[in-house]
ZAMARGU-4260 file (C-alpha; in steps of 0.2 Angstrom, whole numbers, plus 5000, padded with zeros to 4 digits):
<rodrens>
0) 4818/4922/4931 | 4822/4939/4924 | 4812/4946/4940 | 4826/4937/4952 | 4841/4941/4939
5) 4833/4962/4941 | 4832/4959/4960 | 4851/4951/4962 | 4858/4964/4953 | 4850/4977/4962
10) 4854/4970/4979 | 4873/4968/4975 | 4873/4987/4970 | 4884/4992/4981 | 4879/5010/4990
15) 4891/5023/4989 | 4896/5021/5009 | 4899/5004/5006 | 4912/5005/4990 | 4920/5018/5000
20) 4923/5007/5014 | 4929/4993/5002 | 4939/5002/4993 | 4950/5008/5007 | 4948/4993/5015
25) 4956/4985/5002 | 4970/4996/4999 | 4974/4996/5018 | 4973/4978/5017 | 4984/4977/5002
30) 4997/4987/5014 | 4998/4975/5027 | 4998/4959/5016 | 5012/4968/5007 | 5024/4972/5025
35) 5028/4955/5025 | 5040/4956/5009 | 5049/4973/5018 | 5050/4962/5034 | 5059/4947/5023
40) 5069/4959/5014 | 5075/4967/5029 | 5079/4950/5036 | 5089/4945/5022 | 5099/4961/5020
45) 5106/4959/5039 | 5108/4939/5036 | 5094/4936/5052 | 5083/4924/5053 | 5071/4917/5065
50) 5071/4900/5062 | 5087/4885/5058 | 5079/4881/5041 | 5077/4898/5035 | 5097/4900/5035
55) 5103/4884/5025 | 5111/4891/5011 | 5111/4909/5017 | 5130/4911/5018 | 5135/4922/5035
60) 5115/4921/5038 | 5112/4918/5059 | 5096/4915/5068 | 5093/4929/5078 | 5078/4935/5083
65) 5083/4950/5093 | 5090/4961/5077 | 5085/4978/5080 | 5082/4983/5062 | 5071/4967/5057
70) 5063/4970/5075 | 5056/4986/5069 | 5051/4983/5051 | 5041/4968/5062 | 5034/4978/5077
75) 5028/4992/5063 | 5017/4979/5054 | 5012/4972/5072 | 5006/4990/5073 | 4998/4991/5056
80) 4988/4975/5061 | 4982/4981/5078 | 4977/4997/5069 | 4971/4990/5050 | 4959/4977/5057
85) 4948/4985/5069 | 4947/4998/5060 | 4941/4988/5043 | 4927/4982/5057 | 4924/5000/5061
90) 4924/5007/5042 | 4910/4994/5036 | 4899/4996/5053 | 4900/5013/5049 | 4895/5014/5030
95) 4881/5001/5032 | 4872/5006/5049 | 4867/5024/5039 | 4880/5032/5051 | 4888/5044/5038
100) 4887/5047/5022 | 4898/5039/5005 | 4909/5057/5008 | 4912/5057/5026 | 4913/5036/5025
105) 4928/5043/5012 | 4935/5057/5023 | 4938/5046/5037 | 4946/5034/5029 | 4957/5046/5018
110) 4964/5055/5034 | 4968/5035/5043 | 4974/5028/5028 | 4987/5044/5028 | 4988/5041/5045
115) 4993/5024/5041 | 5005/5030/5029 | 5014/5041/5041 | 5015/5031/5054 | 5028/5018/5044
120) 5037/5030/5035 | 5040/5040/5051 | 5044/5022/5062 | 5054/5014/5048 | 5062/5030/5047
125) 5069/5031/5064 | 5062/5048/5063 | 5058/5055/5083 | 5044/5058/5094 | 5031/5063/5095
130) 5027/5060/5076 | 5024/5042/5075 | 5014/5046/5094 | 5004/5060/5082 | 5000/5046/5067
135) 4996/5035/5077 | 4983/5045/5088 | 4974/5053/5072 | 4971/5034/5068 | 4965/5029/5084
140) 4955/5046/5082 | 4946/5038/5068 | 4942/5023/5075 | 4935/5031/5092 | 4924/5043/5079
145) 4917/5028/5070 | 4911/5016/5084 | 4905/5032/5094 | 4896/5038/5077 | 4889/5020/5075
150) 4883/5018/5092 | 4875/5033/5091 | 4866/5031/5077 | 4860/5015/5082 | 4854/5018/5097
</rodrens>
């Protein structure tokens, strides 16, 4: 029994790639799980909802789906999602094929998580082009380098 305790413990030892990749994964996650309290706030601030229940007791509130302030809060964390997730997918592939290593696992996901960052300060901000084009590439950069890195390294 003590043999199997050892072996357990030493199989769930988590290797230096693969904490990286969860903890970035889980602060990136914690991001978008947490856009959906800037969407409602936004939503109650300009009394705009989507939906007839949502405005019952909401004196002034409409339903409107076409506000263009709620609309970007919404199509920021649409971004974040289409972004976050594959990359999540990527970040793990990446640590636990041997790719990289724990530092560079950490680097990329340091420069897309600021990317990240950048992307919704600079779109929420209403702030011009190209810089939310610029986050958003450096992103995509990361995730391109880490499939092409995997698929490299595995075959």
């Amino acid at each position: 029994t003590t043999k199997l305790i050892h072996l357990l413990s030493v199989a769930m030892e988590l290797s230096e790639e693969l904490e990286a990749a969860v903890w970035w994964s889980t602060l990136l996650l914690l991001k978008l799980a947490t856009f959906g309290l800037l969407v409602g706030r936004a939503r109650f601030q300009r009394k705009v909802f989507a939906n007839d229940e949502d405005v019952v007791g909401n004196e002034g509130a409409q339903v409107k789906t076409s506000d263009v302030v709620v609309e970007r809060y919404r199509r920021a964390m649409l971004n974040d999602m289409e972004n976050i997730i594959p990359f999540i997918g990527l970040i793990f592939m990446f640590a636990i094929s041997g790719a990289g290593t724990g530092c560079c696992v950490s680097l990329v996901a340091k420069i897309f998580t600021a990317a990240r960052v950048v992307h919704t300060v600079v779109y929420l901000g209403e702030i011009r082009q190209p810089s939310r084009a610029l986050a958003w590439m450096v992103g995509l950069l990361c995730n391109v380098y880490l499939g092409v890195k995997v698929l490299i390294h595995m075959y």
